[in-house]
PAGUGU-609338 format. One record per residue (C-alpha): x, y, z; residue in three letters; residue number from 1. Coordinates in Angstrom, 1 decimal. Layout:
<<X; Y; Z>; "ALA"; NUM>,
...
# end
This chain:
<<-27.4; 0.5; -2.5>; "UNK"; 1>,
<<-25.2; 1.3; 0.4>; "UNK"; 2>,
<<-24.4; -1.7; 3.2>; "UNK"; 3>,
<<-25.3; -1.4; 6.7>; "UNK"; 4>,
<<-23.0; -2.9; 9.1>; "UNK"; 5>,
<<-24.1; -4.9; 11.4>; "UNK"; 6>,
<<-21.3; -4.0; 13.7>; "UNK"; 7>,
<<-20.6; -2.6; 17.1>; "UNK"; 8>,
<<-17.7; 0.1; 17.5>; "UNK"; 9>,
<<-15.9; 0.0; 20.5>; "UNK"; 10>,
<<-14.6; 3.6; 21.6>; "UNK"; 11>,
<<-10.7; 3.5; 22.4>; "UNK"; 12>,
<<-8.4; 6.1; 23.2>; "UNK"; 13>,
<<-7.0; 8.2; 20.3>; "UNK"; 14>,
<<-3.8; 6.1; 20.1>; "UNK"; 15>,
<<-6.0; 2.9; 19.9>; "UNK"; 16>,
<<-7.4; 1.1; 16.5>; "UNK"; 17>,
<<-10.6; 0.4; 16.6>; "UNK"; 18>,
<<-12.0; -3.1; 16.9>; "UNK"; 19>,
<<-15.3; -4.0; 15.5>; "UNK"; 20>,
<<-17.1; -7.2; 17.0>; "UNK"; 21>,
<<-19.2; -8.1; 14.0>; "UNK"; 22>,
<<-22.2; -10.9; 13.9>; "UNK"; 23>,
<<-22.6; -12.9; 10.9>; "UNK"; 24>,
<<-26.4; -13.3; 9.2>; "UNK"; 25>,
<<-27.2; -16.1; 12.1>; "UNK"; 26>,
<<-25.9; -13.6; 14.9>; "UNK"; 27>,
<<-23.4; -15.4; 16.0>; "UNK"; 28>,
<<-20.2; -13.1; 17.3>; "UNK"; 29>,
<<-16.7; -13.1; 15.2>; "UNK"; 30>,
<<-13.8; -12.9; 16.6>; "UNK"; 31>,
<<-12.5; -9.5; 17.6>; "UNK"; 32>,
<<-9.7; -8.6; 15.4>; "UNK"; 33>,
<<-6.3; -6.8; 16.5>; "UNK"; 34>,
<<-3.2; -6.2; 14.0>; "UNK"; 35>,
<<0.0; -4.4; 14.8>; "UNK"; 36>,
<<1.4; -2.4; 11.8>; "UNK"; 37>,
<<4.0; -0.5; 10.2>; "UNK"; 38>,
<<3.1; 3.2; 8.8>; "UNK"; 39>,
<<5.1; 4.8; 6.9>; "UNK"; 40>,
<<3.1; 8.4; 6.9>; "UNK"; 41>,
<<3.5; 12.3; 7.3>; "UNK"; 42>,
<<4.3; 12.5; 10.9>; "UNK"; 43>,
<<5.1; 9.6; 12.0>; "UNK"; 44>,
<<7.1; 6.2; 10.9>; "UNK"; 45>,
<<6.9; 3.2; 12.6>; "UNK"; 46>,
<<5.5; 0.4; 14.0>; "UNK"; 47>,
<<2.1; 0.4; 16.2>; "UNK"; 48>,
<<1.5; -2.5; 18.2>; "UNK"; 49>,
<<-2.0; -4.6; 18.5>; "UNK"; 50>,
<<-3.4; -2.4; 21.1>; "UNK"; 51>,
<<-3.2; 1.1; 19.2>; "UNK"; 52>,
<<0.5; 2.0; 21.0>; "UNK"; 53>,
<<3.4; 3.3; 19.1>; "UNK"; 54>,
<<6.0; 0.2; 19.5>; "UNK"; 55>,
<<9.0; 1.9; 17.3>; "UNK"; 56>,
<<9.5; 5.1; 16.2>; "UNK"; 57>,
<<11.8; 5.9; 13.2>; "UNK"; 58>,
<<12.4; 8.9; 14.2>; "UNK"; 59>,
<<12.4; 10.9; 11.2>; "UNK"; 60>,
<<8.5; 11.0; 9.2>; "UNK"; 61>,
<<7.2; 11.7; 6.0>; "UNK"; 62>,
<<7.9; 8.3; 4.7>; "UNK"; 63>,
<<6.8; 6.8; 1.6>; "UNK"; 64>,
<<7.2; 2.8; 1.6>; "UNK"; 65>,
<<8.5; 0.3; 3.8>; "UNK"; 66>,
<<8.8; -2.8; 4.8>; "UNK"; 67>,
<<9.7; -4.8; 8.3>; "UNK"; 68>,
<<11.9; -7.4; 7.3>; "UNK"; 69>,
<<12.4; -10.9; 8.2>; "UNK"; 70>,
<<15.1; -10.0; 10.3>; "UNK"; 71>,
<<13.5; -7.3; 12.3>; "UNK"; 72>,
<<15.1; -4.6; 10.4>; "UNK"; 73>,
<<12.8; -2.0; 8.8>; "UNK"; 74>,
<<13.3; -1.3; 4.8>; "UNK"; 75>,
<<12.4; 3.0; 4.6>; "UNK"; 76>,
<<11.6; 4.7; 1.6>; "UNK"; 77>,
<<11.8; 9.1; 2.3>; "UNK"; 78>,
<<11.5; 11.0; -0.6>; "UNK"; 79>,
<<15.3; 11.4; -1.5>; "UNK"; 80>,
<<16.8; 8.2; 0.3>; "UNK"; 81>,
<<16.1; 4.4; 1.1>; "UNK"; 82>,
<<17.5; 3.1; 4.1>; "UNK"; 83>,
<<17.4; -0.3; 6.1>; "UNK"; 84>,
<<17.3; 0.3; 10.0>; "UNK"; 85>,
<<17.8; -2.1; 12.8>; "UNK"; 86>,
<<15.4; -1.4; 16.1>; "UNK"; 87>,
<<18.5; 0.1; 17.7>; "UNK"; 88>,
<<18.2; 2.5; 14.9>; "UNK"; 89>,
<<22.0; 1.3; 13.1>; "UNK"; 90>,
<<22.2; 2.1; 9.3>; "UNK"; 91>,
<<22.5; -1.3; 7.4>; "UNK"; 92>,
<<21.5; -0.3; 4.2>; "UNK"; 93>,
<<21.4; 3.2; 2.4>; "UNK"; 94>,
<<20.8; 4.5; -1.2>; "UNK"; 95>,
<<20.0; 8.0; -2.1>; "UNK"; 96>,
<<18.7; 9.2; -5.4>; "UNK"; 97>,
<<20.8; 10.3; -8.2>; "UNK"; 98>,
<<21.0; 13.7; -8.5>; "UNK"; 99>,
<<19.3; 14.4; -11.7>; "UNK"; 100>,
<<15.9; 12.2; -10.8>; "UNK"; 101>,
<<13.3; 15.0; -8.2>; "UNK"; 102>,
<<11.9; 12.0; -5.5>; "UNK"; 103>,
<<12.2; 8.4; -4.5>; "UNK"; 104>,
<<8.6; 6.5; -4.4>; "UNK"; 105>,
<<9.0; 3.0; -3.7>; "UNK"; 106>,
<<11.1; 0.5; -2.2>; "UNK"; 107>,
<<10.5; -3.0; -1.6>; "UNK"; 108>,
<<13.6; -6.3; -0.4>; "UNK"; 109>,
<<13.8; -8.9; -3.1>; "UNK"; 110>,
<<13.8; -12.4; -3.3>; "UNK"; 111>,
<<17.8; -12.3; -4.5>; "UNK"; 112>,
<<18.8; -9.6; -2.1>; "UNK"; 113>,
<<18.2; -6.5; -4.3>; "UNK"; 114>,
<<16.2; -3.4; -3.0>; "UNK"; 115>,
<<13.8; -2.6; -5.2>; "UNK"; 116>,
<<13.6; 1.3; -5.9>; "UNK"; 117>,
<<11.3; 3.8; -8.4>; "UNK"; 118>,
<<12.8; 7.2; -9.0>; "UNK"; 119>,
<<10.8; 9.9; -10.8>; "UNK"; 120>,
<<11.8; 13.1; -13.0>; "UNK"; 121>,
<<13.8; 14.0; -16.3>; "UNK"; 122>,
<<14.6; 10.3; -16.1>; "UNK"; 123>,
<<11.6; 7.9; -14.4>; "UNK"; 124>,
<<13.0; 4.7; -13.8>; "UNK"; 125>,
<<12.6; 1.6; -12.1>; "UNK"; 126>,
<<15.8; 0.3; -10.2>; "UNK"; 127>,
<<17.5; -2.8; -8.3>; "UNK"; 128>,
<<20.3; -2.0; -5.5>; "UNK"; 129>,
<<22.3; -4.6; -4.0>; "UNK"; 130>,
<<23.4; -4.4; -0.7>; "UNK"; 131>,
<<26.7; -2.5; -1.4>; "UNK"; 132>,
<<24.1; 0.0; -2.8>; "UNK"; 133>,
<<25.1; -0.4; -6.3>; "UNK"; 134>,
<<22.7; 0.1; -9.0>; "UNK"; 135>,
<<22.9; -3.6; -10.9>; "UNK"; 136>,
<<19.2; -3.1; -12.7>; "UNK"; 137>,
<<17.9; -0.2; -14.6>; "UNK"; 138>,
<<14.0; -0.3; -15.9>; "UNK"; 139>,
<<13.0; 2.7; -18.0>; "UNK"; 140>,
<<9.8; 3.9; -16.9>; "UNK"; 141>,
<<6.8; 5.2; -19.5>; "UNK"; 142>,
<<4.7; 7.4; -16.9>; "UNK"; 143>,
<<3.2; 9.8; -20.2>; "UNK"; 144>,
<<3.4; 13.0; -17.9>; "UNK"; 145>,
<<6.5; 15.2; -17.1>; "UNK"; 146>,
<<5.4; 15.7; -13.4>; "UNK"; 147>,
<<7.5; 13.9; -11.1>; "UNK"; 148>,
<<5.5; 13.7; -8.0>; "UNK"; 149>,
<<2.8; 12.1; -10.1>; "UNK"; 150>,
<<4.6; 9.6; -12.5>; "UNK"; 151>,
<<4.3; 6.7; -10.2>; "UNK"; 152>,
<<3.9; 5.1; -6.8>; "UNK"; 153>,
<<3.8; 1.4; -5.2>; "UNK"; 154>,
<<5.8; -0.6; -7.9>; "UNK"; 155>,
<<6.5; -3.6; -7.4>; "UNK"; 156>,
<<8.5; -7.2; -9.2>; "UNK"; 157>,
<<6.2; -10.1; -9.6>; "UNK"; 158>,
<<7.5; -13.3; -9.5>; "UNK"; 159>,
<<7.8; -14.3; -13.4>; "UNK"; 160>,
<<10.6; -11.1; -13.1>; "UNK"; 161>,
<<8.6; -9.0; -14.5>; "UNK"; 162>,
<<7.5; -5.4; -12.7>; "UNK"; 163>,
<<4.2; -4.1; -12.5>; "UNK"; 164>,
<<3.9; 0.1; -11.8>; "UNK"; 165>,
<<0.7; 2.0; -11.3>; "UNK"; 166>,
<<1.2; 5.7; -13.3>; "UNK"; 167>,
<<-1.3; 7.8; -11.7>; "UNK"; 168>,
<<-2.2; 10.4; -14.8>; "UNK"; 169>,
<<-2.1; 8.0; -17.8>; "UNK"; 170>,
<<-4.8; 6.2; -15.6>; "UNK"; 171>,
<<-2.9; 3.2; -16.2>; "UNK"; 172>,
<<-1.6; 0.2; -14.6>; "UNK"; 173>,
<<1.5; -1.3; -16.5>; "UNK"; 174>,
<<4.1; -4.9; -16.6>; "UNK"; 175>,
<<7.3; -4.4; -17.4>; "UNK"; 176>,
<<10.0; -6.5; -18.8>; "UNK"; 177>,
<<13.0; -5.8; -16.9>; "UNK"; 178>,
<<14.7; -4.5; -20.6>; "UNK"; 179>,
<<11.7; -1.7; -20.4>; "UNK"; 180>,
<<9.2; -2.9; -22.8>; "UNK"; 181>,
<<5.2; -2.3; -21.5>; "UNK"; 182>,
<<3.8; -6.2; -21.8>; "UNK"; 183>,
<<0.5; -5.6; -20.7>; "UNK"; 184>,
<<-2.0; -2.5; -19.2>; "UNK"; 185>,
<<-4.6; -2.2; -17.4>; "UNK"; 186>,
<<-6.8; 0.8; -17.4>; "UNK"; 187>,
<<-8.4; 2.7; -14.9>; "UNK"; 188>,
<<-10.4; 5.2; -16.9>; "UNK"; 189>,
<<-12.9; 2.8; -17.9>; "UNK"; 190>,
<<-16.5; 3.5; -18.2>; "UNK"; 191>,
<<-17.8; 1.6; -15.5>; "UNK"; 192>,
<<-15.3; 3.0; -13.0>; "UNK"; 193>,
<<-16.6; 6.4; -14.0>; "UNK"; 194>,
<<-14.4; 7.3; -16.5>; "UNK"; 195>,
<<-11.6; 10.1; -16.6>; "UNK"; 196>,
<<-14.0; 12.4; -14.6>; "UNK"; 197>,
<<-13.8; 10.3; -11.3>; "UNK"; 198>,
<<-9.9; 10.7; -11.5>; "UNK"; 199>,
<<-8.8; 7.0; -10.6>; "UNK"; 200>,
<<-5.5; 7.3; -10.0>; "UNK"; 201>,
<<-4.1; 4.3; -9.5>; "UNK"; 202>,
<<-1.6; 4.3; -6.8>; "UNK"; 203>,
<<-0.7; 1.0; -5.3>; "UNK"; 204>,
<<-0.9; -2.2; -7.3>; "UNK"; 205>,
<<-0.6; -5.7; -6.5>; "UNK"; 206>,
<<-0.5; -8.8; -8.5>; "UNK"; 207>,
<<-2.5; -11.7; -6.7>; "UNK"; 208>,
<<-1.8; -15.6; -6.2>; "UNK"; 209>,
<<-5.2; -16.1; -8.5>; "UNK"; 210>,
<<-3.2; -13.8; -11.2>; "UNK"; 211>,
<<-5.7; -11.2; -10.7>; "UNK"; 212>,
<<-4.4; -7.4; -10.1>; "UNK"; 213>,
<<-5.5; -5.4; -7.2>; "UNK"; 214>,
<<-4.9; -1.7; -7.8>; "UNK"; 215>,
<<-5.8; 1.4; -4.9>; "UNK"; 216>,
<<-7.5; 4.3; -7.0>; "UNK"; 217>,
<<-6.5; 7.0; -4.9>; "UNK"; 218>,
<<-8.7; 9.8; -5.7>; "UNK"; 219>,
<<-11.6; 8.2; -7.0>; "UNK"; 220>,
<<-12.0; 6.6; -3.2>; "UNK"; 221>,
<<-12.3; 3.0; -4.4>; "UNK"; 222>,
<<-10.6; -0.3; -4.7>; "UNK"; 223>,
<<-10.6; -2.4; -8.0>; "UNK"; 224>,
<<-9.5; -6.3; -8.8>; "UNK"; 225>,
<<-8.5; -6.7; -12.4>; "UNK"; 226>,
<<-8.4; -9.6; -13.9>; "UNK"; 227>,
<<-6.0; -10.7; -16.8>; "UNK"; 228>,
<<-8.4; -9.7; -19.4>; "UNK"; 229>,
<<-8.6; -5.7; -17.6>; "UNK"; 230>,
<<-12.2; -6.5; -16.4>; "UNK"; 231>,
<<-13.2; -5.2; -12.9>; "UNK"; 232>,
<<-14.0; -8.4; -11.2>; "UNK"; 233>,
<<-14.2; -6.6; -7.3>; "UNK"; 234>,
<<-15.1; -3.2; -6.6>; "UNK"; 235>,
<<-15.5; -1.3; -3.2>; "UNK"; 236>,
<<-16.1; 2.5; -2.6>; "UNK"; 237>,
<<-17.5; 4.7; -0.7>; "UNK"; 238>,
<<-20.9; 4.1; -2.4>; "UNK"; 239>,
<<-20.7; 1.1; -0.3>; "UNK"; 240>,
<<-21.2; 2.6; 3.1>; "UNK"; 241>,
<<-22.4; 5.1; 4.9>; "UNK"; 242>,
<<-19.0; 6.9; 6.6>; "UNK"; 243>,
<<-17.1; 7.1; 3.6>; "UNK"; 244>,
<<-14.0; 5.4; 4.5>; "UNK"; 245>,
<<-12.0; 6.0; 1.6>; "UNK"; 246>,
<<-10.2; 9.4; 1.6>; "UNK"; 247>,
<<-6.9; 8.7; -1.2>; "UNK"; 248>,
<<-6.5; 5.3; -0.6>; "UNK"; 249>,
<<-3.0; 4.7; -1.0>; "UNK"; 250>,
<<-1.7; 1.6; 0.4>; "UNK"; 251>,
<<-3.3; -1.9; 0.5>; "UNK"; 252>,
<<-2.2; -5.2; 1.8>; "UNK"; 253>,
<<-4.4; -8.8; 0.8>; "UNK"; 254>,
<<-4.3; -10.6; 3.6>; "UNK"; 255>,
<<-3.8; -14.0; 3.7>; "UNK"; 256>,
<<-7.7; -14.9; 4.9>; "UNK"; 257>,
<<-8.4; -13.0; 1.8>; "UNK"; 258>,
<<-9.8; -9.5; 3.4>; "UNK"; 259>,
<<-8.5; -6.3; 1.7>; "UNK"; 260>,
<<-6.6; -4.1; 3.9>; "UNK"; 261>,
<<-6.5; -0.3; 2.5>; "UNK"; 262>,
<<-5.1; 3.1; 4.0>; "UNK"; 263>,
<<-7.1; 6.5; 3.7>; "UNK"; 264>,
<<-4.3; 8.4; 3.6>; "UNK"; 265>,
<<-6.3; 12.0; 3.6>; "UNK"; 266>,
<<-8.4; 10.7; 6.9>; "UNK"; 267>,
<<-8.7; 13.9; 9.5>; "UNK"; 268>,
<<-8.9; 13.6; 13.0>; "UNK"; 269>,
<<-11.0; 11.6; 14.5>; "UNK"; 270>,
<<-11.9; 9.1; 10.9>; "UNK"; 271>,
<<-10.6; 6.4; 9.8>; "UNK"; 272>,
<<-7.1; 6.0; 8.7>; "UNK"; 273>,
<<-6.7; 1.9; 7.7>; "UNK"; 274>,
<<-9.5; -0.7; 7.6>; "UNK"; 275>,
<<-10.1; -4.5; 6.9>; "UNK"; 276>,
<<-13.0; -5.1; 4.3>; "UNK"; 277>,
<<-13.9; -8.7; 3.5>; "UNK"; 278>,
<<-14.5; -9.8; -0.1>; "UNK"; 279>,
<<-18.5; -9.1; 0.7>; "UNK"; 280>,
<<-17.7; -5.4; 1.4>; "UNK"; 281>,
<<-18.1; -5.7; 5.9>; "UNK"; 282>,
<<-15.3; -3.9; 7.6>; "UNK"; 283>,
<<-14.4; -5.6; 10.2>; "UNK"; 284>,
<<-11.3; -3.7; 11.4>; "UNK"; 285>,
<<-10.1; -0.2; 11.7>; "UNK"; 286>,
<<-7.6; 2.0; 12.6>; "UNK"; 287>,
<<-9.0; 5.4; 14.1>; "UNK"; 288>,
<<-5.3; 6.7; 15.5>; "UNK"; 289>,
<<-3.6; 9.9; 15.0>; "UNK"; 290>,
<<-1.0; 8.9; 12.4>; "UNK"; 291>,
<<-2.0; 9.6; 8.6>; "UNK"; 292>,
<<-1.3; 6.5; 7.0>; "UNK"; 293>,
<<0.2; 6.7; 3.3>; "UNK"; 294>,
<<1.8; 2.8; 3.0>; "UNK"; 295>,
<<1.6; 0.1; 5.8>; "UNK"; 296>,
<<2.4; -3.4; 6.4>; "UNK"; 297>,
<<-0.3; -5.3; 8.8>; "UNK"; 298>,
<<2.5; -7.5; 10.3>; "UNK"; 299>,
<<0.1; -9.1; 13.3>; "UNK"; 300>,
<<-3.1; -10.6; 14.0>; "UNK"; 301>,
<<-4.1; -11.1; 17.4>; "UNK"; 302>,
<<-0.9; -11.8; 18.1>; "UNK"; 303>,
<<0.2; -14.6; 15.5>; "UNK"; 304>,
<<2.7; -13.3; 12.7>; "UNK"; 305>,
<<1.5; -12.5; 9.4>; "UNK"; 306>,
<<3.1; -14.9; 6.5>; "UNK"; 307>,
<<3.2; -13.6; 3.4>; "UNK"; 308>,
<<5.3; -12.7; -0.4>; "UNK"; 309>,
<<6.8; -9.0; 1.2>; "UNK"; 310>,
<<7.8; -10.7; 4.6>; "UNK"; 311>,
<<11.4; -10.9; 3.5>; "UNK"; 312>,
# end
């Protein structure tokens, strides 16, 4: 049974997001809510403020992953090359992939310093680059397909040191030890989910502070929490709502109030291209803009800073 929001849209201008004023079941009003963002996306990359206005601009798009850092730099992944960018657009950090890998998919700034980076081909791998841009970790990646574009996406290191990586076409969610060896996996076939036929590819996946797993199935248009055991414990979709707002969710982002923030990277003009859910399935956020969204960062919320594990 689909929801209906109780919600009122307010109409912006095209560069605007769109705020939803929501009531709660008494009918009291909730707080309007604003983020700023980074977008890294197919025509543009960089930073939009709180009012729907493009605050920084890469200048180069078709980005992958990214990050703005603690310092105000911004951590790029393109497809061949990582770099880290101050606002003044100075090079601080760059790594391009070796030559016999096809593409670059993630990158993420470590605890220790290290740049996390995934790079897919003859030889799919999972690396760590300090800052001299020397490779000092190598994870060997088991993707089960010889399609580069589709072996993997969002990886990411979890805090025991292990590495978690979403393989789209295995359908499969897998922790790594940093020597290689596949610890755990969690499946996104299963029956309940619709099976192979609904194509969940999981894209983007996220290990939580209550240990569960939070995984983007990008073209089965729905969003899954795992927990330890592989048992769906969350679900949201488009069966929840009326105007379909999933279209390849790619990124996502928990926030710290413990709403779900997820990217419809396939979004035309005009729909919606990042949106807020709360654990009970009301959107009370959304991004309507012209920039295609394929990973973001929500770094504000009417106007306080975000805290958060990737805030480095």
């Amino acid at each position: 049974m689909r929801i209906i929001l109780f919600a009122l849209a307010f109409t912006l201008t095209a560069l605007c997001s769109e705020r939803v004023l929501s009531q709660d079941l008494s009918g009291q009003e909730i707080e309007r809510i604003q983020h700023s963002f980074f977008v890294a996306g197919p025509s543009f990359t960089g930073i939009i403020g709180e009012d729907g206005k493009e605050l920084w601009n890469s200048g180069a798009a078709g980005a992958r992953d990214g990050f703005v850092l603690k310092n105000g730099n911004v951590l790029i992944a393109w497809g061949s090359e990582v770099k880290e960018l101050t606002r003044e657009h100075e090079l601080v950090f760059h790594y391009k992939k070796s030559a016999e890998n096809a593409e670059i998919g993630t990158c993420a700034r470590l605890a220790n310093g290290n740049t996390l980076i995934t790079e897919l081909g003859v030889k799919p791998r999972l690396i760590e680059v300090n800052l001299k841009g020397e490779v000092v970790v190598e994870v060997p990646l088991q993707p089960e397909t010889d399609n580069a574009h589709m072996q993997t996406r969002m990886a990411r290191k979890l805090a025991n040191g292990n590495y978690l990586a979403p393989h789209l076409l295995a359908f499969k969610v897998k922790e790594y030890s940093p020597a290689g060896k596949v610890l755990q996996v969690f499946k996104t076939d299963l029956e309940e989910l619709g099976g192979k036929a609904a194509e969940n590819w999981p894209f983007t996946a996220i290990r939580l502070a209550n240990g569960n797993t939070l995984v983007n199935l990008t073209h089965g248009n729905k969003t899954i929490e795992i927990n330890a055991k592989g048992e769906v414990v969350w679900k949201v979709s488009n069966e929840d709502y009326e105007d379909d707002p999933f279209a390849d969710p790619c990124g996502a982002q928990r926030l710290p109030n413990g709403n779900t923030v997820i990217a419809s990277y396939a979004a035309g003009p005009n729909k919606v291209k990042l949106f807020e859910v709360t654990r009970d399935k009301q959107i009370v956020w959304r991004y309507m803009g012209p920039h295609r969204v394929h990973h973001f960062q929500v770094l504000t919320t009417n106007g306080e800073a975000l805290k958060g594990p990737l805030l480095k």
